[in-house]
C-alpha positions in Angstrom: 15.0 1.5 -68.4 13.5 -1.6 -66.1 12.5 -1.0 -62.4 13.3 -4.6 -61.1 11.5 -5.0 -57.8 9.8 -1.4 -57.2 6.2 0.0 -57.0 5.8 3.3 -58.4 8.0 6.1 -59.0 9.6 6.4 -55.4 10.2 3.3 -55.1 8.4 2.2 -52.5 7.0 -1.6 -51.1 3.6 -0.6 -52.0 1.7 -0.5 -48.1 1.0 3.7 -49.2 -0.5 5.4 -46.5 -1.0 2.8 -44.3 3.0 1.8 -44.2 3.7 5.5 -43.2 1.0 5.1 -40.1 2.4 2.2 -38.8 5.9 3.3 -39.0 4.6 6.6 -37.3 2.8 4.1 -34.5 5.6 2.1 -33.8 8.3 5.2 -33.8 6.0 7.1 -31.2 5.3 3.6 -29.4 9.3 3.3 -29.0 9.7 7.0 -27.7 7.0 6.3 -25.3 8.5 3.3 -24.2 12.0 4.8 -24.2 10.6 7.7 -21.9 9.2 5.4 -19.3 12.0 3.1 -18.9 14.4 6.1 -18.0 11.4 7.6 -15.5 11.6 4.2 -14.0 15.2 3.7 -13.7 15.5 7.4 -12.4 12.8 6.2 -10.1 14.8 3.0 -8.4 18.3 5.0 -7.9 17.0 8.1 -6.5 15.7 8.1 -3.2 12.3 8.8 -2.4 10.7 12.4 -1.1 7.9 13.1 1.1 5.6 9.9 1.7 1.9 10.5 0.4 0.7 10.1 4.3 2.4 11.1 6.9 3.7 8.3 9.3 1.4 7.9 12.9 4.2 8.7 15.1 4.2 11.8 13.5 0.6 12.3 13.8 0.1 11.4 17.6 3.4 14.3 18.1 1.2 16.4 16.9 -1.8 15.6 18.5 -0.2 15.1 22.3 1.2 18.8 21.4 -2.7 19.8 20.6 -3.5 18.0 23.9 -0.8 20.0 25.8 -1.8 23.1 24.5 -5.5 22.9 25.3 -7.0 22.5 21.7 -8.2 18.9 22.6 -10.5 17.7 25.9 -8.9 14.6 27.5 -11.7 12.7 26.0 -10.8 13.9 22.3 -7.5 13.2 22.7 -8.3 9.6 23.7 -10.6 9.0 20.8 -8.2 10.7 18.2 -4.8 8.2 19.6 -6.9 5.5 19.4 -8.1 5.7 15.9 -4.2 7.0 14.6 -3.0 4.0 16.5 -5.8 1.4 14.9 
């Protein structure tokens, strides 16, 4: 019997080793991508958590309740507001 169009006994388009590595590239290159693009649509509709730095009004709370409680000198507390505030 005549094999009309194949390579081989499996049949196959004749790229071997290398077809199967590229397929195997582009299938793990289209997970990958699938993965991201639902981490960055979860991303946009959910709303965010703790920010990385506190915000300064946060930080001079804190420090005026250091300053009231005698942990900083009047001169500390003056330097320490002035640089959170900069």
């Amino acid at each position: 019997m005549m094999n009309w169009g194949h390579d081989g006994m499996m049949g196959g388009s004749g790229f071997g080793i290398f077809g199967m590595i590229l397929g195997l590239f582009f299938m793990l290159l289209f997970i990958i991508g699938s993965i991201l693009l639902v981490v960055w649509i979860v991303k946009q509709f959910t709303p965010g958590g703790t920010p990385a730095h506190p915000p300064a009004s946060n930080s001079l709370e804190i420090l005026k309740e250091r300053f009231a409680r005698g942990e900083v000198s009047k001169e500390e507390f003056a330097d320490m507001k002035k640089e959170l505030l900069k």
